[in-house]
C-alpha positions as CSV (number, residue, x, y, z in Angstrom):
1,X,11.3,6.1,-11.0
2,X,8.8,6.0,-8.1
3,X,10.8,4.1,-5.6
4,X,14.2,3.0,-4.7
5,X,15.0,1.8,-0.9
6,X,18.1,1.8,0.1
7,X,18.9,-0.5,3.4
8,X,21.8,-1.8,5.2
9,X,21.9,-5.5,5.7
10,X,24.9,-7.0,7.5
11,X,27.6,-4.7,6.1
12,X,26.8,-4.8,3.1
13,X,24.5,-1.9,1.7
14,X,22.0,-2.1,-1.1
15,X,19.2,-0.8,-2.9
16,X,16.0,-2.1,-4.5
17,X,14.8,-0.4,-8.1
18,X,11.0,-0.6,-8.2
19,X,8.4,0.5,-10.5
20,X,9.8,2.4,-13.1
21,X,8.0,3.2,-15.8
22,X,7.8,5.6,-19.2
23,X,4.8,6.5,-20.6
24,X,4.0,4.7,-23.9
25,X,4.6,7.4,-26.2
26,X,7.8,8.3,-24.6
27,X,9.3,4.9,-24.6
28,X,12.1,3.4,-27.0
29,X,14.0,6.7,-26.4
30,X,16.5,5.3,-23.7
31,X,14.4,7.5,-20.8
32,X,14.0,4.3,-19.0
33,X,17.6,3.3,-19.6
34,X,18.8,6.2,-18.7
35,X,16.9,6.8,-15.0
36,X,18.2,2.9,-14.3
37,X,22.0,4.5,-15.2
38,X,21.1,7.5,-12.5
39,X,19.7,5.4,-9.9
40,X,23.2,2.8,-10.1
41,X,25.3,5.9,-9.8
42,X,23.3,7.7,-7.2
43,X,23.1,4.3,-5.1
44,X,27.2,4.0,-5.9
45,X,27.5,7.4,-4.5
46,X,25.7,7.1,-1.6
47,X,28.0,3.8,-0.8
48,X,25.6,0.6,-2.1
49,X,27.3,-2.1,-3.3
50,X,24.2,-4.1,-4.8
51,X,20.9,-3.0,-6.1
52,X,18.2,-5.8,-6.7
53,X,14.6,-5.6,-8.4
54,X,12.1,-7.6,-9.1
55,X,10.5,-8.1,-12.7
56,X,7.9,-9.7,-15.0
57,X,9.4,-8.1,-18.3
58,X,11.6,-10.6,-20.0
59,X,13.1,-7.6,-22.1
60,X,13.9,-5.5,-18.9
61,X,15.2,-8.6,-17.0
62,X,17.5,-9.1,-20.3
63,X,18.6,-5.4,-19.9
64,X,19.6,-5.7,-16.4
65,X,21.5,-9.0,-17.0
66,X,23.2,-7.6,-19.7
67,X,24.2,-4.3,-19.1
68,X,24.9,-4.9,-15.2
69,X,25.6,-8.9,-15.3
70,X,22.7,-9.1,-12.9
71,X,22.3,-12.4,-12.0
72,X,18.8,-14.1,-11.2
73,X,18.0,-15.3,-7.7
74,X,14.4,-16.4,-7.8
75,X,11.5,-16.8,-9.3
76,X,8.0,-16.5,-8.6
77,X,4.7,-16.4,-10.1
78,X,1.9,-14.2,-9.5
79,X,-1.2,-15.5,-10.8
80,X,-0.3,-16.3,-15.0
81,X,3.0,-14.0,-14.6
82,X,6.5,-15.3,-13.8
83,X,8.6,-12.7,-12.1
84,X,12.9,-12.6,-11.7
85,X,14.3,-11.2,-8.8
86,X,17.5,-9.8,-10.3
87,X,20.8,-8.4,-8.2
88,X,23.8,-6.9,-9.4
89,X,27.0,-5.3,-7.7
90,X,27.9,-1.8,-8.5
């Protein structure tokens, strides 16, 4: 994982996930699954109560939705690429 802001706004606290990433021949392991897992408990225990990211991988955007019952708030696009912005509550 190469970034994760955390941030007050109003009183509620939250944390964006951004770029994460496993190297090709590492991937289909659950690496990636399990740094996602890290950062929601890490954001938990530094007293977030959302996390949001943005994403153009429908798989990743299914994980998230899934396993977190993120829900989507937007979408953009970004040339021939549709991205979700995605937010959850821990």
């Amino acid at each position: 994982m190469q970034y994760l802001q955390m941030r007050k706004v109003r009183q509620l606290k939250s944390a964006e996930i951004a770029f994460v990433a496993v190297s090709p021949d590492c991937q289909h392991g659950g690496i990636g699954e399990s740094l996602i897992r890290y950062a929601v408990r890490y954001c938990r225990e530094k007293g977030c109560r959302c996390l949001n990211t943005k994403t153009s991988n429908r798989r990743l955007a299914r994980f998230y939705q899934e396993s977190f019952n993120a829900r989507e708030l937007a979408t953009f696009n970004v040339f021939d690429r549709k991205y979700s912005i995605l937010e959850w509550e821990i």
